[in-house]
N, CA and C atoms as an extended XYZ file, in Angstrom:
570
Properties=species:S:1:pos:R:3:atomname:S:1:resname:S:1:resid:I:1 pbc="F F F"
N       310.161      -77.189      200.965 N   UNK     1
C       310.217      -75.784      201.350 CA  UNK     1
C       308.792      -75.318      201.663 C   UNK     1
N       308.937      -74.636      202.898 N   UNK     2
C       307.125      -74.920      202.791 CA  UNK     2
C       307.018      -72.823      202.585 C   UNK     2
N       305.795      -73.410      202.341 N   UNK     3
C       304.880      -71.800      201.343 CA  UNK     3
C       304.994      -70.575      202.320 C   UNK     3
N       305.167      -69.324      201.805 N   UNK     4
C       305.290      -67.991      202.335 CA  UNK     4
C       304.042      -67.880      203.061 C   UNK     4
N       303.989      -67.198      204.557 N   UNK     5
C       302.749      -67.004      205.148 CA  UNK     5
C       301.935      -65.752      204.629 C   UNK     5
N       301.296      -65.392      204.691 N   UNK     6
C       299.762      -64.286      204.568 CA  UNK     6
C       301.024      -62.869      205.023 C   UNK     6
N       301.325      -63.189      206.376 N   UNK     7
C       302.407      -62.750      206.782 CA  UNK     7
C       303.720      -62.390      206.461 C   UNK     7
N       304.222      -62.989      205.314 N   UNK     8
C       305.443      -63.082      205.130 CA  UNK     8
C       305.184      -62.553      203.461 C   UNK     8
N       303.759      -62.779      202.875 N   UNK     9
C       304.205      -62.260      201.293 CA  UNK     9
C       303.547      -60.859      201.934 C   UNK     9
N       302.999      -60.169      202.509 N   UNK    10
C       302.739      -59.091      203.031 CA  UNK    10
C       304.170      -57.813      203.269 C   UNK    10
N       304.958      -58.314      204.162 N   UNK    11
C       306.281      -57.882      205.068 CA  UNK    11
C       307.640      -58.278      204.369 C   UNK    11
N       307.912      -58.794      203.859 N   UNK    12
C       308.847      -59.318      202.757 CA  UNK    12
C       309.144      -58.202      201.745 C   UNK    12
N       308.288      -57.600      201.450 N   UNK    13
C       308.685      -56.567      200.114 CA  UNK    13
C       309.079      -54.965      200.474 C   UNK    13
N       308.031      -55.241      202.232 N   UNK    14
C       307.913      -53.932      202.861 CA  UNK    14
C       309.997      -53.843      203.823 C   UNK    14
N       310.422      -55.253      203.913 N   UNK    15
C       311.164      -55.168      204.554 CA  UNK    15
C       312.368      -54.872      203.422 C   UNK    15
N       312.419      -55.494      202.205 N   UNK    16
C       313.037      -55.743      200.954 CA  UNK    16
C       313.830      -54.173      200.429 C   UNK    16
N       312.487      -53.212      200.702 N   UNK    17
C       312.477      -51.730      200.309 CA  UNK    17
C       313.204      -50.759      201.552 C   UNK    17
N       312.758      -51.274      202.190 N   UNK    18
C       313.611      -51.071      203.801 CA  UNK    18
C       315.122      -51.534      203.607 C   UNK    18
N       316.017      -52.480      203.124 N   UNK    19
C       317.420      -52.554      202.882 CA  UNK    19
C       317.597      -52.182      201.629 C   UNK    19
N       316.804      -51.608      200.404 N   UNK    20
C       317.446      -50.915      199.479 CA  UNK    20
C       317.436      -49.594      199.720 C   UNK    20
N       316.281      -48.903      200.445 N   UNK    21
C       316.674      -47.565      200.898 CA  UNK    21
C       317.770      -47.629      202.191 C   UNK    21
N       318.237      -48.224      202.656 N   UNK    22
C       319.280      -48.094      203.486 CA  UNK    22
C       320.672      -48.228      202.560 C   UNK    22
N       320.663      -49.249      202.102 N   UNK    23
C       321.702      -49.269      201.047 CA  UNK    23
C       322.110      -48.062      200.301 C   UNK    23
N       321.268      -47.766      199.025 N   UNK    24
C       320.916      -46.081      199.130 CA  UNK    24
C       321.741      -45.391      199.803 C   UNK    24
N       320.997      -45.119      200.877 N   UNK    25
C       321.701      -43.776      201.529 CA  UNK    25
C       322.905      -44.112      202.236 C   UNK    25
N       323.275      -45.421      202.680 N   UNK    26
C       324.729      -44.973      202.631 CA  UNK    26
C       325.707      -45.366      201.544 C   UNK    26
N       325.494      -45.369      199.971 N   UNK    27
C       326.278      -45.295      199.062 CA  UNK    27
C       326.178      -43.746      198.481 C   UNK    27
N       324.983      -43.354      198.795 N   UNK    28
C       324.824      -41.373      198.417 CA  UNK    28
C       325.797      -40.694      199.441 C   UNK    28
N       325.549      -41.195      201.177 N   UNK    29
C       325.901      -40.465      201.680 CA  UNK    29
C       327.377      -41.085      202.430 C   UNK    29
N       327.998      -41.811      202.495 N   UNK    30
C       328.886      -42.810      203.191 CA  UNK    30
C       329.910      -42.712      202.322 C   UNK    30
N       329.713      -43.417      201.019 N   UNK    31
C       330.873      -43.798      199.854 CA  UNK    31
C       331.503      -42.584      199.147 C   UNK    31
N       332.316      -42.290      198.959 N   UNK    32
C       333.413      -41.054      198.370 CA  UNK    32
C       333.372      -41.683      197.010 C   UNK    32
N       333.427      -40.991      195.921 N   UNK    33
C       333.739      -41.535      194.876 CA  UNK    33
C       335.587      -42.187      195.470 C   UNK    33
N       335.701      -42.996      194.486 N   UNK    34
C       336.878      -44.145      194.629 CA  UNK    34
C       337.188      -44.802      195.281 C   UNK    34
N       336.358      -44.566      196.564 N   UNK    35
C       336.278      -45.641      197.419 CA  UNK    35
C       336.164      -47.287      197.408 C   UNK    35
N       337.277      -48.136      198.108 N   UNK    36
C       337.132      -49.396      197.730 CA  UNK    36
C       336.120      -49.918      198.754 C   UNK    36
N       335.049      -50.990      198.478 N   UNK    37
C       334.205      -51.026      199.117 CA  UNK    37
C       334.024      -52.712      198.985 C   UNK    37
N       333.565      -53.363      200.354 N   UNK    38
C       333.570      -54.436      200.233 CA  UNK    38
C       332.023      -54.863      200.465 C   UNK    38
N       331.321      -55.742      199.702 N   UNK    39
C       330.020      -56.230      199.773 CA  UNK    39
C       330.209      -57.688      199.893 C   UNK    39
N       330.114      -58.135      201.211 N   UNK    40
C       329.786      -59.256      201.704 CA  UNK    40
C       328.231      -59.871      201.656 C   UNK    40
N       328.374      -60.967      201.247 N   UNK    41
C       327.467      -61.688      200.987 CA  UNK    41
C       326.278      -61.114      200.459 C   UNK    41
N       326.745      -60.343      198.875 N   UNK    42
C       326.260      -60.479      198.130 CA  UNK    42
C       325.653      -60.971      197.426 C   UNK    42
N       325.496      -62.285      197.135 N   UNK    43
C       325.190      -63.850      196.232 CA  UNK    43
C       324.084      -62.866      194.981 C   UNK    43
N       325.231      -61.651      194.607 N   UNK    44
C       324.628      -61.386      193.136 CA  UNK    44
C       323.366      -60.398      193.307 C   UNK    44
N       323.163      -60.186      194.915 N   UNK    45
C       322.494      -59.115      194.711 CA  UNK    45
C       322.091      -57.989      194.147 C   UNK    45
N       323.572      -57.303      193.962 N   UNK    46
C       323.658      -56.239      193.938 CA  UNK    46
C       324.957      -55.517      192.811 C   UNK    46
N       324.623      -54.861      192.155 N   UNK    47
C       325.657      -54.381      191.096 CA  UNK    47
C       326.525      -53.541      191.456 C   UNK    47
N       327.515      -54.053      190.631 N   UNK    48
C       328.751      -52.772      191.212 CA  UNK    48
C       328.607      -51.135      190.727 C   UNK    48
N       328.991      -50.403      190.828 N   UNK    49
C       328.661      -49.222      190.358 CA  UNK    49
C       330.088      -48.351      190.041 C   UNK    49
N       329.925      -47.519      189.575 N   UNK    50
C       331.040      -46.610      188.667 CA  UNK    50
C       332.050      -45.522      189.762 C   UNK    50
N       331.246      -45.240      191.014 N   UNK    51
C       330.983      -44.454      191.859 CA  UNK    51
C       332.472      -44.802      192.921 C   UNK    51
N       332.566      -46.176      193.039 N   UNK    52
C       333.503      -46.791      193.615 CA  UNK    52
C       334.045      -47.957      192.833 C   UNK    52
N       335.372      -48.665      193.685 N   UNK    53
C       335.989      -49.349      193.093 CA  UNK    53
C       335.185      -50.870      194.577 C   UNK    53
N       334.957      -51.801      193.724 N   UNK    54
C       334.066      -52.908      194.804 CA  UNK    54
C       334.955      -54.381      194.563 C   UNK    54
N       334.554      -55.143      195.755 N   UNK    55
C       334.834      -56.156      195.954 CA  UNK    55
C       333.424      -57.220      196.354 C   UNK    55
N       333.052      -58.217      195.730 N   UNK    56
C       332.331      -58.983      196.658 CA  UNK    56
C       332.860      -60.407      197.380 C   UNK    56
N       332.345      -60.341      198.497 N   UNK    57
C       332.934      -61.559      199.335 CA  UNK    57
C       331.869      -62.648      199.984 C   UNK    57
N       331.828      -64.088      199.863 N   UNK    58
C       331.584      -65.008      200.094 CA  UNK    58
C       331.215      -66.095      200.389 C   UNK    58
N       330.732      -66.992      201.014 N   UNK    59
C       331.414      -68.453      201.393 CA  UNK    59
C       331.207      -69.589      200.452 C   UNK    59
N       330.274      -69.101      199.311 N   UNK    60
C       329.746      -69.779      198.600 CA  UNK    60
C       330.258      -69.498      196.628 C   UNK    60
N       330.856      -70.161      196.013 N   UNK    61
C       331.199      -69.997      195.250 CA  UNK    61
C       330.194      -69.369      193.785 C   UNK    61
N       328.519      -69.759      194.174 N   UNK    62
C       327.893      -69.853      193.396 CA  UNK    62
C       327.375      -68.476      192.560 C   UNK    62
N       328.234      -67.463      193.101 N   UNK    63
C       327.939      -66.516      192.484 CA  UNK    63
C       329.472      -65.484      191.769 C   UNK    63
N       329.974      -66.377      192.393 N   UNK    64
C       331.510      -66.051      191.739 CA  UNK    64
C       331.961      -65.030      191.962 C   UNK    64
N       332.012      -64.853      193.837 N   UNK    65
C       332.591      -63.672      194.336 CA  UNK    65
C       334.062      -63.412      193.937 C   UNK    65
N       334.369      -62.177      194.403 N   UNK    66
C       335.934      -61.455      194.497 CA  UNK    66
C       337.004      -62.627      195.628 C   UNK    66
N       335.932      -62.680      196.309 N   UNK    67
C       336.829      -63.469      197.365 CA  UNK    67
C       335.965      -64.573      197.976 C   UNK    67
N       336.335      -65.720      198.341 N   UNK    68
C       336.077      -66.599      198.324 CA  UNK    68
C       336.410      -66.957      199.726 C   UNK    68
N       335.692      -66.871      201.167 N   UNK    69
C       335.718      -66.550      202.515 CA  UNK    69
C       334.935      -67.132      203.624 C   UNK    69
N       335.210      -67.576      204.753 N   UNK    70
C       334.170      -67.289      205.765 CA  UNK    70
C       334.379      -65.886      206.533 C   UNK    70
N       333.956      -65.046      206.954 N   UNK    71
C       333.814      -63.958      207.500 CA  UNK    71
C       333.914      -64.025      208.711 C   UNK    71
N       333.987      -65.247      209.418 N   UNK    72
C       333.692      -65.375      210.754 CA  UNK    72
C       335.275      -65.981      210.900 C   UNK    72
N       336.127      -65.826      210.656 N   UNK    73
C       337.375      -66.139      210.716 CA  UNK    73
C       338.965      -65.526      209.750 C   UNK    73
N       339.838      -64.901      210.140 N   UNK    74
C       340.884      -64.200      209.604 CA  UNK    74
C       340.785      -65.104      208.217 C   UNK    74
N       340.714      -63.976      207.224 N   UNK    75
C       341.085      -63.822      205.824 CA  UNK    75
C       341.992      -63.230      205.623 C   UNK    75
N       343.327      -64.386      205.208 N   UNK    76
C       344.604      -63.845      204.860 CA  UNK    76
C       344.712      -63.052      203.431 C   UNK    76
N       343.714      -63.497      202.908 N   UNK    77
C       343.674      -62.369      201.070 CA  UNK    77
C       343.113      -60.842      201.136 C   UNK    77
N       342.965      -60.591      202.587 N   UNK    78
C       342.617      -59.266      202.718 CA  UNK    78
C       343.077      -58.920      203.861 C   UNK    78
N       344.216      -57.301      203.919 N   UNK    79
C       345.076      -57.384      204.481 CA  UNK    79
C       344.489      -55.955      205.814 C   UNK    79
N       345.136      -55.648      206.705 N   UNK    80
C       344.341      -55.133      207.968 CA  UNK    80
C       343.836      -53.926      206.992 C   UNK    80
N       342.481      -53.214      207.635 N   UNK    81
C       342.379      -51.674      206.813 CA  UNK    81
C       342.278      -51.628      205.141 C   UNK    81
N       342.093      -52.402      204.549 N   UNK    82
C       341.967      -52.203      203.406 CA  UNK    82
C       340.783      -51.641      202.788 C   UNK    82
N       339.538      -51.836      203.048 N   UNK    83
C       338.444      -51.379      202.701 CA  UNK    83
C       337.968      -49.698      203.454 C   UNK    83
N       337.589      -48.888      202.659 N   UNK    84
C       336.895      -47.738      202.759 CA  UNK    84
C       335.665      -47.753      203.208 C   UNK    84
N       334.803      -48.469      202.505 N   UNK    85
C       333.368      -49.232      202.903 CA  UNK    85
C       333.068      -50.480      203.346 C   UNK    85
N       332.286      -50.954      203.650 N   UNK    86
C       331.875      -52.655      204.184 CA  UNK    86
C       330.448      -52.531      204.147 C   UNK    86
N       329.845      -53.231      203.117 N   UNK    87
C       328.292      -53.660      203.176 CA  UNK    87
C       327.556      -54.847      203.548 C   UNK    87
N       327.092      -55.394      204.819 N   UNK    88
C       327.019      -56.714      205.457 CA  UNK    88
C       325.631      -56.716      205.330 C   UNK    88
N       324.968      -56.882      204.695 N   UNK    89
C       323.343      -56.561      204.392 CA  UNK    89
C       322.917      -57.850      204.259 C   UNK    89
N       321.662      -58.639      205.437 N   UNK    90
C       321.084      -59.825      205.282 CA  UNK    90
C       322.515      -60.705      205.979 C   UNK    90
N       323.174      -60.474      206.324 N   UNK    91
C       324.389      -61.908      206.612 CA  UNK    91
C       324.256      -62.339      207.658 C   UNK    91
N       324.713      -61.283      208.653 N   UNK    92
C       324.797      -61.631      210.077 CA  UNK    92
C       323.915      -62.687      210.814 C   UNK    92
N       322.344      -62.898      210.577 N   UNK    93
C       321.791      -63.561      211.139 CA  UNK    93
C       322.387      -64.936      210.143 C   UNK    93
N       322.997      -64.674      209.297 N   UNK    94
C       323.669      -66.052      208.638 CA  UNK    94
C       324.783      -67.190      209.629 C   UNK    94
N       325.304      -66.333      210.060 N   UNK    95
C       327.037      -66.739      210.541 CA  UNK    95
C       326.997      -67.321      211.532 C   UNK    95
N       327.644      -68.804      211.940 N   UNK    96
C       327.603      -69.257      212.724 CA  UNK    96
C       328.253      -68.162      214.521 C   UNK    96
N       329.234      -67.698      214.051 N   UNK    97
C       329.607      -66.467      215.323 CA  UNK    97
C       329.800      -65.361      215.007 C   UNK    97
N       328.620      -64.437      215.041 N   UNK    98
C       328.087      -62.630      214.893 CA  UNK    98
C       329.627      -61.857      215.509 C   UNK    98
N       330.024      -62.608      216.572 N   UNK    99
C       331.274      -61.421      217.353 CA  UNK    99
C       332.601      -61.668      216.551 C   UNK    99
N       332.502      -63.375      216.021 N   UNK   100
C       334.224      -62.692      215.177 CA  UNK   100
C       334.071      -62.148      213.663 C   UNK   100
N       332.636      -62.339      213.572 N   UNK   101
C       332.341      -61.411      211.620 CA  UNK   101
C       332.479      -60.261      212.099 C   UNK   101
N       332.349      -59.775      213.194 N   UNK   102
C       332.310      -58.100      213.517 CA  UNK   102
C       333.663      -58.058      213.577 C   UNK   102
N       334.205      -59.132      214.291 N   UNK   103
C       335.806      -58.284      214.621 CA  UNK   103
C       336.693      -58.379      213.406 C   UNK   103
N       336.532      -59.323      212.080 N   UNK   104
C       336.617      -59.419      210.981 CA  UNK   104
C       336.883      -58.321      210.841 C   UNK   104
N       335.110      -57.788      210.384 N   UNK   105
C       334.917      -56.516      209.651 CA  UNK   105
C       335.755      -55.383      210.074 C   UNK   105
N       335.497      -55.022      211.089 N   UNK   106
C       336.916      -54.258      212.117 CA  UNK   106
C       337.884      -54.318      211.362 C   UNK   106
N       338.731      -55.412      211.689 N   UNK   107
C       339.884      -55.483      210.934 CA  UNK   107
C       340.295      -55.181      209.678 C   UNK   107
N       339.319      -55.507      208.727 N   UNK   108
C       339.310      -55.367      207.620 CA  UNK   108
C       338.712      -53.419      206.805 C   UNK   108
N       338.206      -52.786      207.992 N   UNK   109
C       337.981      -51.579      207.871 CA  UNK   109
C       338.775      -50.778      207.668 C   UNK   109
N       339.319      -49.386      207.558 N   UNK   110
C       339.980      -48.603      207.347 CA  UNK   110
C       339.751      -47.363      208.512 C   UNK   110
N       340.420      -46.920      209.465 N   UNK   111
C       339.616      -46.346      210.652 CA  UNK   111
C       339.303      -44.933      209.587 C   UNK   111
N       337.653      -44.293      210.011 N   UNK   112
C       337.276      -43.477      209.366 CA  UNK   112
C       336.100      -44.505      208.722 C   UNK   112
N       336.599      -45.544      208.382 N   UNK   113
C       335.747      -45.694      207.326 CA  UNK   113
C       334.264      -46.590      207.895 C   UNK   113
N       333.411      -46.559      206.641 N   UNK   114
C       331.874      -47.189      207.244 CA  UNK   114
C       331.796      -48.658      206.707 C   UNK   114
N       330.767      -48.651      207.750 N   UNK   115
C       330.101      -50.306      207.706 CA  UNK   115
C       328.666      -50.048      207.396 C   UNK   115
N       327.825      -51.007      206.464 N   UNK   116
C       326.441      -50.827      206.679 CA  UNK   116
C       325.594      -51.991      207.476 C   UNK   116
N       325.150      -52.132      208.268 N   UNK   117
C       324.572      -53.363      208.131 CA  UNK   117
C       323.529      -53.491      208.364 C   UNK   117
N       322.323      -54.739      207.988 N   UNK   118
C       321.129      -54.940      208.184 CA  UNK   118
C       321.125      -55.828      208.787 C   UNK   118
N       319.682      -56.785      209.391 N   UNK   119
C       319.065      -57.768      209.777 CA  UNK   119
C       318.034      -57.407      210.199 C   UNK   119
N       317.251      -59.067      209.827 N   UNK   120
C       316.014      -59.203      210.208 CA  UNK   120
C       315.618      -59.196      212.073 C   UNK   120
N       314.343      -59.106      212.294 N   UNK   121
C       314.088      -59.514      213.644 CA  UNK   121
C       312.709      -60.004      213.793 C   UNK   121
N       311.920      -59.772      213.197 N   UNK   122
C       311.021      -60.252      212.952 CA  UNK   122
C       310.221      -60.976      211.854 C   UNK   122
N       311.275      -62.168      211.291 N   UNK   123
C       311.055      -62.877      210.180 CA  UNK   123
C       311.360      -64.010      210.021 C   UNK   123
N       310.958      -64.687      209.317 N   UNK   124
C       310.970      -66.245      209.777 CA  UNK   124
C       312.334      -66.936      209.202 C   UNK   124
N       312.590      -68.636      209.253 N   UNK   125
C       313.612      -68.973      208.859 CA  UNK   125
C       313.930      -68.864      207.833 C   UNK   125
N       314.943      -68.577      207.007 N   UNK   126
C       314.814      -68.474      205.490 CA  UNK   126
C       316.623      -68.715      205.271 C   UNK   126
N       316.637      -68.884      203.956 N   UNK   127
C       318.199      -69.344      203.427 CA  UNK   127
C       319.054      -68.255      203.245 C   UNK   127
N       320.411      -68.060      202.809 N   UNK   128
C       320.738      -69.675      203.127 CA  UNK   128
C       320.905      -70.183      204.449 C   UNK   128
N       320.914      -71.490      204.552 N   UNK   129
C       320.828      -71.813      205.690 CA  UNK   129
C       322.442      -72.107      206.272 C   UNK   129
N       322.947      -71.517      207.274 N   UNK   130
C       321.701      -72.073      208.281 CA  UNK   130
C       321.251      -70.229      208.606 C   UNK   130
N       320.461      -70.141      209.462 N   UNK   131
C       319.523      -69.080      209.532 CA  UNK   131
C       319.782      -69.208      211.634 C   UNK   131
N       320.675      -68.304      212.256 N   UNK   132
C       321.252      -68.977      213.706 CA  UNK   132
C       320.859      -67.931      214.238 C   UNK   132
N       320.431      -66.631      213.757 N   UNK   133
C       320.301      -65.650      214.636 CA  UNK   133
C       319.144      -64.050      214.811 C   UNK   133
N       318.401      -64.167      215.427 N   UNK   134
C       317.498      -62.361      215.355 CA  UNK   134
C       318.877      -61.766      216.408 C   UNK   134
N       318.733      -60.343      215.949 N   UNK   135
C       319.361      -59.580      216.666 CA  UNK   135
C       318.209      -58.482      217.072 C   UNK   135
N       318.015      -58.121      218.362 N   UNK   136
C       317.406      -56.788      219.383 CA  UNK   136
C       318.414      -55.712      218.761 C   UNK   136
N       317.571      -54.721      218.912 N   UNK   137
C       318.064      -53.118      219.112 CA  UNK   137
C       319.351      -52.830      219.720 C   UNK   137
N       319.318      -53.608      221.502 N   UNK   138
C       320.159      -53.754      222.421 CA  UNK   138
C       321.566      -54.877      221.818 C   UNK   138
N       321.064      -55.765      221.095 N   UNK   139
C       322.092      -56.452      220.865 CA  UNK   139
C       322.856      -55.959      219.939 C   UNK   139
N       322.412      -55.768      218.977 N   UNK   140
C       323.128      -54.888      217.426 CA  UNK   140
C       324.273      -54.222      218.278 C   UNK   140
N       323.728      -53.165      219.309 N   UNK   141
C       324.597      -52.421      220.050 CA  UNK   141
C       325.657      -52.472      220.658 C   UNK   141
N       325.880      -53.531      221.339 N   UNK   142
C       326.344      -54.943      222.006 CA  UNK   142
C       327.623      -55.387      220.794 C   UNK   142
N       327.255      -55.541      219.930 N   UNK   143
C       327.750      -56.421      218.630 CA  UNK   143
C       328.636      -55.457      217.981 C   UNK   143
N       327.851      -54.000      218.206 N   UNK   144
C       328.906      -53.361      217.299 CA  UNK   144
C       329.495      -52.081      218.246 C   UNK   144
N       329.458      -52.495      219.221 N   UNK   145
C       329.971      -51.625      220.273 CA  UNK   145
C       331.564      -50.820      220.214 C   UNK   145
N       331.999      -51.446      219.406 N   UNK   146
C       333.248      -51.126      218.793 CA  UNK   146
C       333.663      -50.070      217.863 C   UNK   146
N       332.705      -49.569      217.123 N   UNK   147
C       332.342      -48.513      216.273 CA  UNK   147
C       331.834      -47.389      216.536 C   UNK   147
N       331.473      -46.401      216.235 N   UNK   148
C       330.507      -44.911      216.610 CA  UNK   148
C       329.826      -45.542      215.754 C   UNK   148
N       328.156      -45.197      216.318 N   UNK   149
C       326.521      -45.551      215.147 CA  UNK   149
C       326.502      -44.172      215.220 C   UNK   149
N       326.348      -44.225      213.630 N   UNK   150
C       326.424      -42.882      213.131 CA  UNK   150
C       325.284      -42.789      212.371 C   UNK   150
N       324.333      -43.899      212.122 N   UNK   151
C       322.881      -44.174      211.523 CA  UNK   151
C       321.949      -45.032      212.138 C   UNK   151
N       320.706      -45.277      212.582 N   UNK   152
C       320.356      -46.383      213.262 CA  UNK   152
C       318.401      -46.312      212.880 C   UNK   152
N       318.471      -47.208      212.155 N   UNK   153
C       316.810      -47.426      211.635 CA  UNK   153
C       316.067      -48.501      212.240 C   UNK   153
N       314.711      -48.428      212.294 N   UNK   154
C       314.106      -49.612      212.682 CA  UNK   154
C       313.152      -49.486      211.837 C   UNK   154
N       312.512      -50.900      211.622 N   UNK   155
C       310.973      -50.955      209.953 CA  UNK   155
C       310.167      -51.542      211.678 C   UNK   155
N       309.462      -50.878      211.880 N   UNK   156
C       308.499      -51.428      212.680 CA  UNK   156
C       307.369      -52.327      212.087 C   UNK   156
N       307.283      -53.585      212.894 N   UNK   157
C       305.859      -54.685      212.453 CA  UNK   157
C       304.612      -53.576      212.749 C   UNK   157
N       303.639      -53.350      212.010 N   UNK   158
C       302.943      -53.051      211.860 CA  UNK   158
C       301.723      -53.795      212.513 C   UNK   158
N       301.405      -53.055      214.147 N   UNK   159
C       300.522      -53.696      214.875 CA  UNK   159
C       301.199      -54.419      216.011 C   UNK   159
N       302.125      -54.604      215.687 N   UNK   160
C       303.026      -55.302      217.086 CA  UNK   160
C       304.029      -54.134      217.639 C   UNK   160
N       303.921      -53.592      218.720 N   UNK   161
C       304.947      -52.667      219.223 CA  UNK   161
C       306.135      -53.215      220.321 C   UNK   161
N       307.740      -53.191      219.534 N   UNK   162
C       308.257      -53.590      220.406 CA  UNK   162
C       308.847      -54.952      219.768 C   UNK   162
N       308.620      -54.834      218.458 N   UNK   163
C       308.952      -55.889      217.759 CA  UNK   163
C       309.287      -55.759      216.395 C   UNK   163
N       310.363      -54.930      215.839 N   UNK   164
C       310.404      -54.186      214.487 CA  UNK   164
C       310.688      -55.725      213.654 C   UNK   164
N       310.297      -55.303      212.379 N   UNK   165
C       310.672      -56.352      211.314 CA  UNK   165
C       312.314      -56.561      211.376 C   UNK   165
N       312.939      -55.272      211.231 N   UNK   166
C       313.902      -55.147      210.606 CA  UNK   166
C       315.016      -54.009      210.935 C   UNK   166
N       316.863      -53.916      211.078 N   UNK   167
C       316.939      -53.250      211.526 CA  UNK   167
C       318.185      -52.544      209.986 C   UNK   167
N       318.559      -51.464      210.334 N   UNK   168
C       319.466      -50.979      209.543 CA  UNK   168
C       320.265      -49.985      210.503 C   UNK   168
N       322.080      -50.294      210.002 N   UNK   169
C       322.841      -49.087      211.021 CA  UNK   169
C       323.979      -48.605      209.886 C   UNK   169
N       324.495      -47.775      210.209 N   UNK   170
C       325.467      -47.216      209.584 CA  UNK   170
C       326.836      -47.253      210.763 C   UNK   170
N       327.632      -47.744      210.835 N   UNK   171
C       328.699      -47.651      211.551 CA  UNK   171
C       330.115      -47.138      211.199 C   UNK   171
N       330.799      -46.829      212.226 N   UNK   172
C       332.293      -45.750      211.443 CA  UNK   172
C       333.257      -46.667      212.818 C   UNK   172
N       334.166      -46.921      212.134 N   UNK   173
C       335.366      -47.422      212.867 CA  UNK   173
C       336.319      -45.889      213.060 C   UNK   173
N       336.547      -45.510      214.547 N   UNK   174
C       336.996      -44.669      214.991 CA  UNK   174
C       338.302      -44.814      215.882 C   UNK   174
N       338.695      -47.077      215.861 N   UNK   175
C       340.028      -47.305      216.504 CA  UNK   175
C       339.573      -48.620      216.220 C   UNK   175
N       341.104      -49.068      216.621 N   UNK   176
C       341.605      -50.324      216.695 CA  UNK   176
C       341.458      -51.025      217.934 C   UNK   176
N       340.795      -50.610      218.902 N   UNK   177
C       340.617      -50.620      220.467 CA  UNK   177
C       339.782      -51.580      220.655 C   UNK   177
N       339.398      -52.401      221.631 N   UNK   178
C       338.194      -53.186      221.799 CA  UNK   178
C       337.913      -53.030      223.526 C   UNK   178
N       336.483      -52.551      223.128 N   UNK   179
C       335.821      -52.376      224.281 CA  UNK   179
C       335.399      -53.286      225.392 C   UNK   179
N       335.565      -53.287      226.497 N   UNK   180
C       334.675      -54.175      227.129 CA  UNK   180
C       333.151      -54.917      227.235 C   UNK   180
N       333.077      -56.039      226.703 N   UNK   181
C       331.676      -56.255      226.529 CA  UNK   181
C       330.894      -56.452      227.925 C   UNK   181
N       331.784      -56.769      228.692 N   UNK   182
C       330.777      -56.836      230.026 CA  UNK   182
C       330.092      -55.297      230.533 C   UNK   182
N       330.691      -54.227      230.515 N   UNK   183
C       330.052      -52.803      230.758 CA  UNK   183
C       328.996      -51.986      229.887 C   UNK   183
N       327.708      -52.944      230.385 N   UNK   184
C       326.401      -52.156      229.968 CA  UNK   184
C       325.219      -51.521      230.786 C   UNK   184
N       324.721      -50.983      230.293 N   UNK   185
C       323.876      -50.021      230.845 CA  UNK   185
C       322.541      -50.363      230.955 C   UNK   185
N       321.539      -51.101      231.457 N   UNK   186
C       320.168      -51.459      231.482 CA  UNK   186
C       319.425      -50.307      231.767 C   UNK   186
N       318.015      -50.312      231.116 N   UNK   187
C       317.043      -49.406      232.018 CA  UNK   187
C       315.766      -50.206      231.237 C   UNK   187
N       314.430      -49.789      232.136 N   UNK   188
C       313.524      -50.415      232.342 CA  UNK   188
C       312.671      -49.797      231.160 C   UNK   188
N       312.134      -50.966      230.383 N   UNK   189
C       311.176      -50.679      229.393 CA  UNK   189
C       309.628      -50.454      229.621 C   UNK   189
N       308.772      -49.945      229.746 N   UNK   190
C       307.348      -50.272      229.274 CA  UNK   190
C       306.585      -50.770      228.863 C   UNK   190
């Protein structure tokens, strides 16, 4: 395993604080008390709380999730709409295919209800592995085009413009509909 860069024990803690204040605010502002809420790929992150009723989900047994899953493919132990919340924090750049964990999550949403999610973009390979994906601003968008963004953060690299560390969104499933991915909108950057 080779050693953290100058770079990386620097931005690591700054990015770290960046998905617990996102987390945060959408369990203050997102979660209803009793809300059932699903935390994907958890691996023990994160504690359940009193606030809601939680689930954690998967692929790896080693932390002795609720459910025991790949995300990137129909889970028959969880049935359409069941979840109130969905917390996907750190995964996505995990998953071998980003478009069927989204359409997963979809499915598994409750219309009304939120999604949180994070990823890196400016950070190096890291576990678990495998490690398949950065997501752009533009792509996130792309990815979750299916939803209303009803939150949308960026941790900017510090000194590099145009290249954030890190991203955070809040998303709301508003249908069962799926959009066309070919109809997007370009315009010219600076």
């Amino acid at each position: 395993m080779p050693l953290p860069s100058e770079f990386d024990n620097h931005h690591i803690p700054i990015s770290r604080k960046f998905i617990d204040d996102i987390r945060e605010l959408f369990i203050d502002q997102y979660v209803k008390p009793g809300d059932l809420l699903l935390d994907i790929g958890n691996q023990g992150k994160y504690k359940k709380e009193k606030k809601y009723q939680s689930h954690t989900f998967d692929i790896t047994n080693t932390t002795s999730p609720d459910i025991l899953g790949d995300i990137t493919t129909f889970n028959s132990k969880i049935n359409n709409e069941t979840y109130d919340s969905v917390v996907c924090t750190e995964v996505l750049e995990h998953v071998v295919d980003p478009f069927s964990a989204i359409e997963e999550i979809k499915r598994i949403t409750k219309i009304g209800g939120h999604v949180l999610f994070t990823t890196p973009l400016n950070a190096r390979i890291h576990g678990p592995i495998p490690d398949c994906w950065r997501f752009t601003e533009f792509g996130l968008k792309v990815l979750l085009r299916d939803f209303e963004m009803v939150y949308f953060q960026k941790l900017d690299t510090p000194g590099r413009n145009l290249f954030p560390l890190h991203y955070g969104c809040i998303v709301k499933k508003i249908t069962d509909k799926k959009s066309d991915p070919r109809i997007l909108s370009f315009q010219k950057i600076d």
